[in-house]
C-alpha positions as CSV (number, residue, x, y, z in Angstrom):
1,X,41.4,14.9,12.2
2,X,38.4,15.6,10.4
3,X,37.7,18.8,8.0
4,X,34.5,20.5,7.5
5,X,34.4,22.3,4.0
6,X,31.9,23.6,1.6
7,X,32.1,23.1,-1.9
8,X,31.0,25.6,-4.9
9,X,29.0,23.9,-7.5
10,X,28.4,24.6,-11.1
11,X,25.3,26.7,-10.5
12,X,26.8,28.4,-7.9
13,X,24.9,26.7,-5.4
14,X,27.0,25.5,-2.5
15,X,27.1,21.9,-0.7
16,X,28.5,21.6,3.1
17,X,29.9,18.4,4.3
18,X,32.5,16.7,6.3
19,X,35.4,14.0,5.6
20,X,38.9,12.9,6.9
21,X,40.6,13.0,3.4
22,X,39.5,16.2,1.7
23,X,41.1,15.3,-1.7
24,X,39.8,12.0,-1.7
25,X,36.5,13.2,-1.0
26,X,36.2,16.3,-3.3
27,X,37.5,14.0,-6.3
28,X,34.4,12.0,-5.3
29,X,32.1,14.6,-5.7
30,X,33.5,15.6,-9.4
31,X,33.2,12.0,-10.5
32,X,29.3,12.2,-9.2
33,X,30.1,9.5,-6.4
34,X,30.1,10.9,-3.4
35,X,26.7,12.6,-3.1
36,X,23.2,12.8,-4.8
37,X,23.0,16.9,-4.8
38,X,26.7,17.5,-6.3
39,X,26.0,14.7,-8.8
40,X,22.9,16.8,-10.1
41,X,24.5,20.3,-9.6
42,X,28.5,19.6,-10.1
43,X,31.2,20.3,-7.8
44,X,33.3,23.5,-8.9
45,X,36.2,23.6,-6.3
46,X,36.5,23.8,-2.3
47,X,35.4,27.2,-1.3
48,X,35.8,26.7,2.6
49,X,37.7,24.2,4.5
50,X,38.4,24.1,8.1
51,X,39.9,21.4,10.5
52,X,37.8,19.4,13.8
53,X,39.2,17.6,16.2
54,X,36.7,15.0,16.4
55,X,33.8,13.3,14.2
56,X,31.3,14.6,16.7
57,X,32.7,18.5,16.9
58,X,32.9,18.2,12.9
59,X,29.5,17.3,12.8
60,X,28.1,20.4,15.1
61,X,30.3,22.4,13.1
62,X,28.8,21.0,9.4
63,X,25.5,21.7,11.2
64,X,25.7,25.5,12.2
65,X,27.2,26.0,8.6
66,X,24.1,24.6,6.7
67,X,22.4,26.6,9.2
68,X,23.6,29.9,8.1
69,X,21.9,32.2,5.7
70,X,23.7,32.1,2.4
71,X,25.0,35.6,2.9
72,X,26.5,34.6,6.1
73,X,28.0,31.3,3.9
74,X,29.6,33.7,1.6
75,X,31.0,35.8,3.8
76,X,33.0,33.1,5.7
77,X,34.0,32.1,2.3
78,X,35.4,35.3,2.0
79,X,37.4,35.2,4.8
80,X,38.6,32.0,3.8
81,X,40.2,33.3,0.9
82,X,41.3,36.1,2.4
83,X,43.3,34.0,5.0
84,X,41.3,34.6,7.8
85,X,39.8,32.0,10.1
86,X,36.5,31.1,11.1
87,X,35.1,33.1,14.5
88,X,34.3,29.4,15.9
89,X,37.4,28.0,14.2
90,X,39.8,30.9,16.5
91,X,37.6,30.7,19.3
92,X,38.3,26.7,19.1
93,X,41.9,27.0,18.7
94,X,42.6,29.8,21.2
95,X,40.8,27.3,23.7
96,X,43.0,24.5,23.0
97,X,45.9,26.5,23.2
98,X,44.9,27.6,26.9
99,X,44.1,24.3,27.9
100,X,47.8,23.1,27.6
């Protein structure tokens, strides 16, 4: 399983990217290691996470996301916190549910 997730950084910029071991990966980016633009703008804590089924579906997923306006990036955050899922994420999961 692989997650798509979007970190905060110090500046309040935001950095989208995907893994298979989100705790292992997010460590990386506060020790600088795991990526060039967290490195130079620090990585704050996980803002958005959401699971993919596959490497390829995580990847379309990471690449709508860094598509979005960041107004549009926010507001899924907000979502997130609230508990809510992603449209694509329910949309996804209702499918797969169906499908059974």
């Amino acid at each position: 399983m692989y997650a798509v997730y979007i970190i905060e950084c110090a500046d309040g910029t935001l950095y989208t990217g995907i893994t298979t071991d989100l705790p292992r990966r997010f460590a990386q980016h506060q020790a600088g290691t795991a990526a060039k633009y967290t490195r130079a703008h620090g990585a704050r804590r996980i803002a958005y996470q959401e699971e993919a089924p596959s490497r390829s579906a995580a990847l379309v997923r990471e690449a709508a996301i860094k598509k979005l306006p960041r107004r549009e990036k926010l507001a899924l955050i907000g979502r997130f916190r609230r508990g809510g899922r992603a449209p694509e994420q329910a949309a996804h999961e209702h499918a797969t549910e169906h499908a059974q």
